[in-house]
C-alpha positions in Angstrom: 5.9 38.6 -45.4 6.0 35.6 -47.7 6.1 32.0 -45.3 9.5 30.6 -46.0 9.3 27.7 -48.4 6.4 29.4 -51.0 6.6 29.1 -54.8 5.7 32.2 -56.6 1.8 32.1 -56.8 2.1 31.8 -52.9 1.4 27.9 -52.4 3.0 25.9 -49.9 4.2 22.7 -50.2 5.8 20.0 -48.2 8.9 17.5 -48.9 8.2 13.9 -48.6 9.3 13.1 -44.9 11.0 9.7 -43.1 7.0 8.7 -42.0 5.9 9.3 -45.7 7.8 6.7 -47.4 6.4 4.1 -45.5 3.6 3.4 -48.4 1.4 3.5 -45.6 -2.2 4.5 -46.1 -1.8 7.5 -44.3 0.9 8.6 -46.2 -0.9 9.2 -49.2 -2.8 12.3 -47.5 0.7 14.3 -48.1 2.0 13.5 -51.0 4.8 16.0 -52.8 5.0 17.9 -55.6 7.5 16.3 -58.5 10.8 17.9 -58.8 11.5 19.1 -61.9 7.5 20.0 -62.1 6.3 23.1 -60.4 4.8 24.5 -63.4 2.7 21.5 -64.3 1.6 21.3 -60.5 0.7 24.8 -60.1 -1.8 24.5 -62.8 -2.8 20.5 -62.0 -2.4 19.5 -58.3 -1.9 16.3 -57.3 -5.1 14.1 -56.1 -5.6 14.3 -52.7 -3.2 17.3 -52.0 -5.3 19.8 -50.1 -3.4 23.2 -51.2 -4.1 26.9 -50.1 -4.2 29.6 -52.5 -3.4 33.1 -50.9 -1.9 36.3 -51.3 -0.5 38.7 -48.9 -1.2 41.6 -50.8 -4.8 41.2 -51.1 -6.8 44.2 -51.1 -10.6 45.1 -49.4 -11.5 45.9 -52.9 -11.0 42.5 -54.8 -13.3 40.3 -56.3 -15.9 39.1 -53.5 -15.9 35.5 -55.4 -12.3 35.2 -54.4 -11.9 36.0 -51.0 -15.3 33.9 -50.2 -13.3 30.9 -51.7 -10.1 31.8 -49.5 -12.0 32.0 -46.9 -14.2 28.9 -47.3 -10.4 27.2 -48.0 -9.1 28.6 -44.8 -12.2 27.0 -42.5 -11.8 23.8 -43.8 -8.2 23.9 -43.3 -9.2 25.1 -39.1 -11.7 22.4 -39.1 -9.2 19.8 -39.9 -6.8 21.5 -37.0 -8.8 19.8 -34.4 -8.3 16.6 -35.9 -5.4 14.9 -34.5 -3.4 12.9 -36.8 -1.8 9.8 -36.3 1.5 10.4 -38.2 4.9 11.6 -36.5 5.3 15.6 -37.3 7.2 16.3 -40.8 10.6 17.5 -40.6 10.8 18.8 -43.9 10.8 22.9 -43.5 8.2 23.2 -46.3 4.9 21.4 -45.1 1.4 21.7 -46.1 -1.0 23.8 -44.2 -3.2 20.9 -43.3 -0.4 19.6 -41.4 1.0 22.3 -39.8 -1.1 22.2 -36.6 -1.5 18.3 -37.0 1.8 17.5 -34.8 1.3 15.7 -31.2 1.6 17.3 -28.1 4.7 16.8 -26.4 5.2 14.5 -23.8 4.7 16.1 -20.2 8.3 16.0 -18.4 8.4 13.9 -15.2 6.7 15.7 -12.9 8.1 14.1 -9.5 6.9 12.1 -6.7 3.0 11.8 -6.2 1.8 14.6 -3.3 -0.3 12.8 -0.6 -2.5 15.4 -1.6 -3.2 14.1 -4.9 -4.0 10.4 -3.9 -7.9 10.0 -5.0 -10.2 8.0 -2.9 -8.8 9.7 0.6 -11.9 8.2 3.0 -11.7 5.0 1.7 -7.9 5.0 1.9 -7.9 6.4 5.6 -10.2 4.4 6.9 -8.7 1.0 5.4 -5.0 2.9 7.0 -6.4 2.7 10.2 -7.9 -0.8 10.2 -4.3 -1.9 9.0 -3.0 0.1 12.1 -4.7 -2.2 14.3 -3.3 -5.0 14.4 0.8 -4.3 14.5 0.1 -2.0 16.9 -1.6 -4.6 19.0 1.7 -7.2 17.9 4.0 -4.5 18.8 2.4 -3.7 22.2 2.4 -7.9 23.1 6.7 -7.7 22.2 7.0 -5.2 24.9 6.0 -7.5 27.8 5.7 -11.0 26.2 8.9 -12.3 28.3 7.7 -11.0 31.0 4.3 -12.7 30.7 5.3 -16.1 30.2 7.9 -15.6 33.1 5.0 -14.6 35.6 3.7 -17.8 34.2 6.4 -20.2 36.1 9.2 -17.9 37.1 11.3 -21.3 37.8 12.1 -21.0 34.1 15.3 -20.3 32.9 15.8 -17.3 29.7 16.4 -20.3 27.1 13.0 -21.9 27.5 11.2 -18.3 27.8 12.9 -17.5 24.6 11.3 -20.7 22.8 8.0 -20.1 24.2 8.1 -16.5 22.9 8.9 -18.4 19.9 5.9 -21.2 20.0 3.5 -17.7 20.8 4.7 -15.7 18.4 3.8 -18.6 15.9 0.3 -20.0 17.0 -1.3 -16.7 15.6 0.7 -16.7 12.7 0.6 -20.5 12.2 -3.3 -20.4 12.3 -3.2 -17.2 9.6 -1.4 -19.7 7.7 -3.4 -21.8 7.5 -6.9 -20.4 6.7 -4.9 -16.6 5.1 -5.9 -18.4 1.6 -9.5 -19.6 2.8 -9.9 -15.9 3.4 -8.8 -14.3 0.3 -11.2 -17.1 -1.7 -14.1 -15.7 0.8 -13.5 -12.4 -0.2 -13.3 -13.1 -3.8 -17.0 -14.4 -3.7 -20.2 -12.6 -3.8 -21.3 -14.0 -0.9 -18.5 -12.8 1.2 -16.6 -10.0 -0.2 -14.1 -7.8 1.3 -16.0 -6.0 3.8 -17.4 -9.2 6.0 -13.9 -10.9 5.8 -12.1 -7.5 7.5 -15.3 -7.6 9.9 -14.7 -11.1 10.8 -10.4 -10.5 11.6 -11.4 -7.5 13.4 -14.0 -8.7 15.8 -12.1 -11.9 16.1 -8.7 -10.8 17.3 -10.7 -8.3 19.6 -11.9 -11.1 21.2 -8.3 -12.7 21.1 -7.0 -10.0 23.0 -8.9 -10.2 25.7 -8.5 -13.6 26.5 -4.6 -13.6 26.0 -4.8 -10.6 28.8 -6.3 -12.9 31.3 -4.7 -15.8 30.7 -2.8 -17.6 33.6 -1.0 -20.6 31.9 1.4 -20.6 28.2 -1.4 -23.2 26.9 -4.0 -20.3 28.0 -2.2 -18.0 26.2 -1.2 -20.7 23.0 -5.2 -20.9 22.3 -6.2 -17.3 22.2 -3.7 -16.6 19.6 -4.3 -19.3 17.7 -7.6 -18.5 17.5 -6.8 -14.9 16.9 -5.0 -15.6 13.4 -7.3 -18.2 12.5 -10.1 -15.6 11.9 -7.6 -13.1 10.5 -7.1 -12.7 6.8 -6.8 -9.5 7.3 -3.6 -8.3 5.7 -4.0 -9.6 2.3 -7.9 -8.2 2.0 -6.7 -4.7 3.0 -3.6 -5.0 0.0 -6.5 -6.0 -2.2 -9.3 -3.6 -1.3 -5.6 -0.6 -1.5 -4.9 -1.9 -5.1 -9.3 -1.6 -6.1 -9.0 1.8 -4.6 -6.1 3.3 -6.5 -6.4 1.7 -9.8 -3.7 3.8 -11.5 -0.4 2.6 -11.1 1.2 6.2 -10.7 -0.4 6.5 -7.3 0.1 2.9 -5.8 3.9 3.5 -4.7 1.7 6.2 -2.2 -0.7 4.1 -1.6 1.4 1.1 -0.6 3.4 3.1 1.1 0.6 3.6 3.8 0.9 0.1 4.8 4.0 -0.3 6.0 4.0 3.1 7.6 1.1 2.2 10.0 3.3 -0.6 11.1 6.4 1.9 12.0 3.5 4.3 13.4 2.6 1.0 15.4 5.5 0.3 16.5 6.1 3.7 17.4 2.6 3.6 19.4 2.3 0.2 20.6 5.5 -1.1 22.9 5.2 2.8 24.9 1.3 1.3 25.4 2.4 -2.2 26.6 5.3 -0.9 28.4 3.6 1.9 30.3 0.3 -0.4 31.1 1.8 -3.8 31.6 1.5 -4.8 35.8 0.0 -1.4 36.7 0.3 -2.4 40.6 4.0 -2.9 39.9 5.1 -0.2 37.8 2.8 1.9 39.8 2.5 1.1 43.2 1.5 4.4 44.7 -1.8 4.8 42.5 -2.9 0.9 42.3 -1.0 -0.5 45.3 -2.3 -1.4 48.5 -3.8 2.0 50.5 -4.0 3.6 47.2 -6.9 6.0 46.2 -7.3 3.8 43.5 -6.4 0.5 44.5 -7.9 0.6 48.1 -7.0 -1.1 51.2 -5.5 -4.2 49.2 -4.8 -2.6 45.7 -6.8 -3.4 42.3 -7.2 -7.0 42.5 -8.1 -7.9 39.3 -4.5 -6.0 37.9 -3.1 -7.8 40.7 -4.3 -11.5 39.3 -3.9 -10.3 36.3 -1.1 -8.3 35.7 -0.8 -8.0 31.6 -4.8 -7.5 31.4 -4.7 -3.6 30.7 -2.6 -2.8 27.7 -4.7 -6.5 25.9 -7.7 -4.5 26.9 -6.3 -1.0 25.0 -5.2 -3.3 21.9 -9.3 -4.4 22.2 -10.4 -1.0 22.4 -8.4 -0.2 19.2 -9.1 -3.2 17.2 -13.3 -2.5 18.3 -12.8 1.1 16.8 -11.3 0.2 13.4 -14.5 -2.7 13.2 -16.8 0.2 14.0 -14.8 2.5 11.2 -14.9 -0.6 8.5 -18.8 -1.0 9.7 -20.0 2.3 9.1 -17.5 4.0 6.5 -15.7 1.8 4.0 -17.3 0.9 1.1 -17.2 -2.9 -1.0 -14.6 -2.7 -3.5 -15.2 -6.0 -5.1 -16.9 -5.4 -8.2 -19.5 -8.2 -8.2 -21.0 -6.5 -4.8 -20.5 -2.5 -4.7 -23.4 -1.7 -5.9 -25.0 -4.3 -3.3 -26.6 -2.8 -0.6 -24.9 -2.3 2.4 -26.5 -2.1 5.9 -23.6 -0.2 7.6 -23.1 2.6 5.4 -27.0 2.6 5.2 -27.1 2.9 8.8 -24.2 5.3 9.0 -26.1 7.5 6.2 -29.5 7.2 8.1 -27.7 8.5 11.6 -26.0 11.3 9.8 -28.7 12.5 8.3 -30.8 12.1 11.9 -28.3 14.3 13.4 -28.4 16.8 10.6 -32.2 17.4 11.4 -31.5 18.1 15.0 -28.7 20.7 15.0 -30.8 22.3 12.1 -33.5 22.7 13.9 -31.8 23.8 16.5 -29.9 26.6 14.5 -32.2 27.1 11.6 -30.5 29.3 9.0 -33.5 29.3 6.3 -34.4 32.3 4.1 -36.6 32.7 1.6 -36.3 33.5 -1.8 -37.8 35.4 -4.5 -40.1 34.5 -7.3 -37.2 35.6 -9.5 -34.7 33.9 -7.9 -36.1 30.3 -8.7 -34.8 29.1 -11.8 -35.9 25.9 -13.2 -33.4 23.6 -15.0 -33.4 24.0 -19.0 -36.4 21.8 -20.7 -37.8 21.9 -17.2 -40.8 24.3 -16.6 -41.8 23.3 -13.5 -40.9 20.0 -10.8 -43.6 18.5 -9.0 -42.3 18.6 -5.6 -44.3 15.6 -3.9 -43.0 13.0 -6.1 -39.6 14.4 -7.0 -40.2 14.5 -10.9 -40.4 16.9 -13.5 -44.0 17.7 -14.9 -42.4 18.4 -18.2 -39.7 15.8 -20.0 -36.7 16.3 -20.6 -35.9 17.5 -24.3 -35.9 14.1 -25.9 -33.0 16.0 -28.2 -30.7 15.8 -24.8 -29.1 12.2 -25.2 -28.7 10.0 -22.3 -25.3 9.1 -21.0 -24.7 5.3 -21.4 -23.7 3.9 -17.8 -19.9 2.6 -17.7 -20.1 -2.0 -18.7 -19.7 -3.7 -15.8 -17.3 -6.6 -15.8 -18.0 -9.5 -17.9 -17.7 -11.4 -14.5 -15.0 -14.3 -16.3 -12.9 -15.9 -13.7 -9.5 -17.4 -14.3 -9.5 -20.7 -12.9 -7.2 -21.5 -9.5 -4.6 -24.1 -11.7 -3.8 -20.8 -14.0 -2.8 -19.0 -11.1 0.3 -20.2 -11.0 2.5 -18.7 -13.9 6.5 -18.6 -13.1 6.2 -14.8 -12.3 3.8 -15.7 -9.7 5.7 -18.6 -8.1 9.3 -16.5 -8.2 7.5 -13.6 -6.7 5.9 -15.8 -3.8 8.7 -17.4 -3.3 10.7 -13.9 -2.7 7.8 -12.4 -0.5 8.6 -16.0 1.4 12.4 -14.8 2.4 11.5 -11.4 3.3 8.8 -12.5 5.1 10.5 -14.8 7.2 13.6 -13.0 7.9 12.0 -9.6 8.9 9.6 -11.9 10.8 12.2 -13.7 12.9 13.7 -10.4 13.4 11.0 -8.8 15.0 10.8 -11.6 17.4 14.4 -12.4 18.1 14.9 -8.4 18.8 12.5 -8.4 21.7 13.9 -11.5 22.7 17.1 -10.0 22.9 16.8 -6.7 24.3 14.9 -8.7 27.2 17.0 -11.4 28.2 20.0 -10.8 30.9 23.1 -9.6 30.3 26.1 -11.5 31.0 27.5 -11.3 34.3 31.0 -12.8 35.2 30.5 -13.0 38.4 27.4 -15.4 37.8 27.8 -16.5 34.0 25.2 -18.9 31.9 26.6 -21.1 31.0 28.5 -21.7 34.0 31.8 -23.0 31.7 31.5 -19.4 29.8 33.6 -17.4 32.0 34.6 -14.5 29.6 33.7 -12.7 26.5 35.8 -13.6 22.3 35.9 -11.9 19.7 34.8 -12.8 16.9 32.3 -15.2 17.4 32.0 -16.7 21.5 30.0 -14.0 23.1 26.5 -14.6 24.6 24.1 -12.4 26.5 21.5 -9.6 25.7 20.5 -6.2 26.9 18.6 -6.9 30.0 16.1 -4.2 29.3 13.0 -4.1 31.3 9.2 -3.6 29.5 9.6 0.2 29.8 12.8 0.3 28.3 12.3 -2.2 25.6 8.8 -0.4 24.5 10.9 2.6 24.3 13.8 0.7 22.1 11.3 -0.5 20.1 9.9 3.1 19.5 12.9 3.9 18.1 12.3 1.2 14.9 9.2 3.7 14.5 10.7 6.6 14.5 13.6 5.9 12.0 10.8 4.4 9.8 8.2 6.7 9.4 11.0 9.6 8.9 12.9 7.7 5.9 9.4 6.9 4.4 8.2 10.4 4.7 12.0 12.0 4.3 13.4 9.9 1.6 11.2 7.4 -0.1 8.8 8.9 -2.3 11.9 11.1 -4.3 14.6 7.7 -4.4 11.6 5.4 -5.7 10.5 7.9 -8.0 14.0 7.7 -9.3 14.9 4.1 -9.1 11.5 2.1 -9.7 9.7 -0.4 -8.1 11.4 -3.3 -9.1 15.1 -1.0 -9.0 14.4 -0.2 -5.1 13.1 -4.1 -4.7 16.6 -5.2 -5.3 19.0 -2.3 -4.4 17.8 -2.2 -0.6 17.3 -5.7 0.2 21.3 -6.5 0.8 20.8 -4.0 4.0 19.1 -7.4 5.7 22.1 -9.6 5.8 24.1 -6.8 6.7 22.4 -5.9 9.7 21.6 -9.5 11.2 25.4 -10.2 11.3 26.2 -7.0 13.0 22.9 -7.5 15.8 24.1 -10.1 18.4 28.0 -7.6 18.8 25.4 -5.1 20.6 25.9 -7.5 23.5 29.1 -5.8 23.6 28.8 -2.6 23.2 29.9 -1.1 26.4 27.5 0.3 29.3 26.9 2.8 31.6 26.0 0.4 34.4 27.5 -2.9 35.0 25.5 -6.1 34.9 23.5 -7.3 35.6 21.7 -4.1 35.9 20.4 -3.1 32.4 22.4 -1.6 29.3 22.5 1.7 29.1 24.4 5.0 28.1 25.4 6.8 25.2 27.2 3.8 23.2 24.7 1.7 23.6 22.1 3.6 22.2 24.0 5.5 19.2 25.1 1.8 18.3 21.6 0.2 19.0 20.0 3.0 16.6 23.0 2.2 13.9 22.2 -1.2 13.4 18.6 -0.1 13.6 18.7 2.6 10.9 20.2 -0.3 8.5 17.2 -2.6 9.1 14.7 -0.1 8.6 16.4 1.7 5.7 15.8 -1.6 3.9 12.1 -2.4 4.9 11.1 1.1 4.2 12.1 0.4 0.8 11.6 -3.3 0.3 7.8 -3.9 2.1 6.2 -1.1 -0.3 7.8 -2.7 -3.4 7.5 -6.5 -2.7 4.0 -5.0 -1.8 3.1 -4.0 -5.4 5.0 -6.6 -7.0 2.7 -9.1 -5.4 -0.2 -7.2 -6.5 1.1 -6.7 -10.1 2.0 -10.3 -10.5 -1.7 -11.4 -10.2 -2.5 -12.9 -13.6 -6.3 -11.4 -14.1 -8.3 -8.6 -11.8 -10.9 -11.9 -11.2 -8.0 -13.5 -8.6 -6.5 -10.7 -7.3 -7.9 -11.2 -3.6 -6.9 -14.8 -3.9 -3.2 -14.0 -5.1 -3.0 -12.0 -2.2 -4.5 -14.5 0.3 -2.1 -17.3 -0.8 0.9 -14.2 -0.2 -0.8 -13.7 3.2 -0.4 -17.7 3.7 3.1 -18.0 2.4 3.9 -14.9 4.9 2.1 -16.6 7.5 3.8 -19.7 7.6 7.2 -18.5 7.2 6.3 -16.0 10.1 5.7 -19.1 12.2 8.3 -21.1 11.2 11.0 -18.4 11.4 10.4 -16.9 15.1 10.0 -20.7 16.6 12.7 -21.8 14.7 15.1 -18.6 15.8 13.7 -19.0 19.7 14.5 -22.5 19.5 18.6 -21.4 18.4 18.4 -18.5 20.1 18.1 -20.4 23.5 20.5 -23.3 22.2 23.0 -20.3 21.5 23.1 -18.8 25.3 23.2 -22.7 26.4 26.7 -23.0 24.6 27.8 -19.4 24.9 27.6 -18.5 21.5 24.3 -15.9 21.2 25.2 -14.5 17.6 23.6 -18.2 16.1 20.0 -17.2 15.2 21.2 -13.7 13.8 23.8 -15.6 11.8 21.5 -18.1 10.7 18.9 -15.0 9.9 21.5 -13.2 8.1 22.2 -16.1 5.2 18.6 -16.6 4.7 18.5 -12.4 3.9 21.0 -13.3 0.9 19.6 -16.3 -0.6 16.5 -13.8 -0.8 18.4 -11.0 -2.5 19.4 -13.9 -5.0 15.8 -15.1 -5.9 14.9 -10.9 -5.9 17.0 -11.5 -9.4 14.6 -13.7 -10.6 11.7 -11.7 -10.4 9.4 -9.1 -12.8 7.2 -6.2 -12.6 3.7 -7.5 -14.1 0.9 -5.4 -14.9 -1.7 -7.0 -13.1 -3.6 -8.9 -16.1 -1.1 -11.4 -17.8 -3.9 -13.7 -18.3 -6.6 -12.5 -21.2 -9.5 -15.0 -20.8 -11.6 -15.5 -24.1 -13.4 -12.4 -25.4 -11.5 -10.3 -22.8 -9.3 -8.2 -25.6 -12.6 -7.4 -27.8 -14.4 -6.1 -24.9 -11.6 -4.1 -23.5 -11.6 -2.8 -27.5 -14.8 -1.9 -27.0 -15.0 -0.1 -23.9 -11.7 1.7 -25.2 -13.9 3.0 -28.5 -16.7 4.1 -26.6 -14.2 6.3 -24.7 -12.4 7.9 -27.2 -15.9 8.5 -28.9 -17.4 10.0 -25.4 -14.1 12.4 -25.6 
């Protein structure tokens, strides 16, 4: 069968195609036949048009010059198959054989969400998940009893000053992360601190923290320990650096980013059920730590008895103790001036592996031994000399060495270039979410503890009754058992959206898409809060609220406030790491994120204590979450403002010819 297109003789030619009028250089490797000239190009091709002679009815018995030259034509023409070519395909149907296998590949089709499976680096990624679980779970499990706390403290106190001392607490340890977060990030940028030591440091210091916020006796007592506890923790903006140095290709960061604010919902699944259960043992638990208890004794357990809200700060320290242990032994540097320093802890970690390896060999050995003909030695090798490790014969010096991977040129973009207008919109956007889902966090504790309000003894006394729409006051009255478990419930809904719903929606939508789509949720749900107050209850006050309503409303305005952050904290997550302006400041762009965050995070929780008690002094409780909800839409407004980057805005000199470089030597490895 003659191929459609061939002139009598059995040549095939192509037509001159959209990429081959360009006058391009390429363009001359195909160029066409005149029309109006087959005759004169059968006998004279044109220069540089490769052309195939054949027949199909060739026979076995023709001339052996003949088919040698076919076949020398047709090898040439399979060699140059392999070739790709950097024109678009020809959409003429006639086309010259040298081009006929010379079209791209297609492009793959979008092949869905990332698996969790297929996330590289898993060890590394675990290990910095469960030092990032840590600490909300140890925040969470303070929110349970934190009212309660400061109440033991001087019981004389009245809700409204409880409420701004949560506030004040809540914003030493943020207020101190604040103001060393950036200090932190510059620390871990160097290569005499690096990542590792800084996460050490946070670790080992809130540990410490902990345990002296547990046996504290006095607010002031309490004030220090957490200040000192964020001081030493610059935590969160290392682990979002070390996450982006781990995962390096951007189709697997949405997963990866995605672990981060899913070990706060698993923390805040975890941590309130730990606070509520363990705070004041002796009085949650009277028959197994109370007085002529087997375990309290004649008189109880006197030191859970002095000091009540001691146990679940010594669980947070047992947690925060194991994730230093993990970071110690397992995770690796990821800053590039120090990983292939060495490192004592995975040294040590190595050392005691291999220790224990030796014992459980010995004492199940499973050697056997093999045959002469079995032992194989490697090609160019004829024998190894086993006492020093090396071959006795060297290698074929015909087997080329593989060139080791440049290292980075080690150029640093200077701390005034930081700032480009991507950077400063995308801070300032982290800044509103920051401070509103902050203040909510605080204010939601707050609320769910303080009393409910009771007409026959109402606070303020002149607030005698409950108006729609806006002068109502109260809160849920929940006790630390109860408000662990309402807290669970934030959790819950969490980590089922993330797991349920966002890896197919931000497939679909984008980073930047789901950024904006999901943050008007906020507003929405901090107006509707402060009405649970109303909801009615299966017990009267002031007992606490309870029943069905309450808790199929208290879970609706949940599921709206944690639609959003399931969406929004992964993305303003990645934004902030793809505004950085060169890889050289990317700890550093994250530490001043982690400062921003830190000071909005203080200001925000004193600031809404501070109105949430001025709001049950006048009657009026639905202040704060007002307040809260306007500062959620200004931030969807600056959200407007802001851009995906790709991490490296910034080309320092001799940057682009190196990256040439490194990008030649690949394709010529391939």
């Amino acid at each position: 069968m003659r191929p459609q297109g061939a002139d009598h003789s059995g040549s095939i030619s192509s037509n001159r195609g959209p990429a081959d009028r360009s006058g391009g250089r390429d363009s001359e490797l195909f160029e066409d036949v005149p029309t109006g000239a087959q005759e004169s190009a059968d006998s004279t091709p044109p220069r540089r048009t490769k052309r195939v002679e054949f027949d199909s009815k060739h026979s076995d018995d023709e001339d052996g010059a003949s088919v040698d030259e076919d076949e020398g034509l047709l090898k040439e023409e399979e060699s140059r198959r392999i070739r790709p070519s950097a024109l678009p395909p020809l959409t003429g149907t006639n086309r010259t054989l040298s081009n006929v296998e010379s079209d791209p590949k297609p492009k793959p089709k979008n092949a869905g969400p990332v698996a969790w499976r297929d996330l590289p680096n898993k060890r590394q990624l675990f290990i910095l998940t469960m030092t990032r679980l840590a600490e909300p779970l140890t925040q969470t499990s303070l929110q349970a009893y934190m009212f309660y706390q400061l109440k033991s403290f001087d019981p004389s106190l009245p809700d409204s000053t409880i409420s701004a001392q949560a506030g004040v607490l809540q914003g030493c340890f943020t207020g101190a992360q604040c103001l060393t977060a950036m200090i932190w990030g510059r620390i871990s940028d160097s290569e005499w601190g690096g990542r590792k030591r800084v996460l050490m440091v946070g670790l080992t210091a809130t540990c410490i923290s902990c345990v002296g916020f547990g046996f504290s006796r006095t607010f002031w007592q309490a004030a220090v320990f957490r200040f000192l506890g964020g001081a030493f923790n610059g935590n969160v903006g290392v682990i979002r650096t070390m996450v982006s140095e781990v995962i390096k290709e951007k189709k697997y960061q949405s997963r990866a980013f995605l672990l981060l604010p899913m070990c706060f919902n698993i923390g805040v699944i975890i941590g309130p059920i730990i606070g509520g259960v363990l705070a004041d043992p002796v009085g949650s638990y009277p028959s197994l730590f109370g007085p002529g208890t087997i375990f309290g004794g004649k008189y109880g357990v006197w030191w859970m008895k002095h000091w009540p809200y001691a146990l679940p700060n010594l669980m947070s320290a047992i947690f925060l103790f194991l994730a230093a242990c993990g970071v110690f032994f397992g995770l690796e540097e990821t800053l590039e001036a120090l990983r292939d320093a060495p490192d004592p802890g995975t040294r040590l970690a190595k050392s005691l592996a291999a220790l224990f390896r030796r014992i459980f060999n010995r004492r199940n050995p499973q050697y056997t031994a093999l045959k002469d003909s079995d032992i194989e030695s490697p090609p160019g090798i004829e024998s190894y000399d086993l006492e020093n490790c090396t071959p006795t014969t060297p290698i074929h010096p015909a087997t080329p060495l593989t060139p080791l991977p440049k290292r980075s040129s080690g150029k640093k973009l200077s701390f005034r270039r930081i700032w480009t207008r991507n950077v400063l919109l995308m801070l300032l956007s982290h800044a509103f979410l920051a401070f509103h889902i902050g203040t909510f966090n605080n204010l939601w504790f707050i609320f769910l503890s303080t009393s409910r309000f009771d007409p026959s003894a109402p606070y303020p006394p002149s607030h005698t009754s409950q108006h729609l729409p806006f002068d109502f006051t109260g809160g849920l009255g929940m006790h630390p058992q109860r408000v662990g478990l309402a807290m669970a419930v934030l959790g819950v809904i969490g980590i089922t959206l993330q797991l349920a719903v966002y890896p197919a929606v931000n497939t679909r939508l984008g980073t930047l898409r789901s950024y904006r789509f999901f943050l008007p949720l906020f507003p929405l749900t901090y107006f509707l809060a402060p009405y649970l107050a109303l909801v009615p209850s299966s017990t009267p006050p002031p007992g606490q609220a309870g029943g069905a309503f309450i808790w199929l409303a208290l879970g609706g305005v949940l599921f709206l406030q944690v639609l959003g952050r399931t969406f929004a904290l992964p993305a303003n997550t990645i934004l902030v790491n793809n505004c950085s302006p060169h890889p050289s400041v990317l700890g550093t762009v994250h530490g001043v994120a982690h400062s921003v965050s830190s000071f909005v995070r203080t200001v925000g929780p004193v600031l809404g204590g501070w109105l949430f008690g001025l709001g049950l002094q006048k009657g009026v409780v639905g202040v704060p979450w007002w307040g809260l909800a306007g500062v959620a839409g200004v931030g969807v407004l600056v959200a407007g403002g802001v851009r995906e980057g790709d991490g490296h805005e910034v080309w320092l000199e001799g940057e682009e010819e190196e990256e040439e470089g490194r990008e030649r030597e690949g394709g010529a490895g391939r």
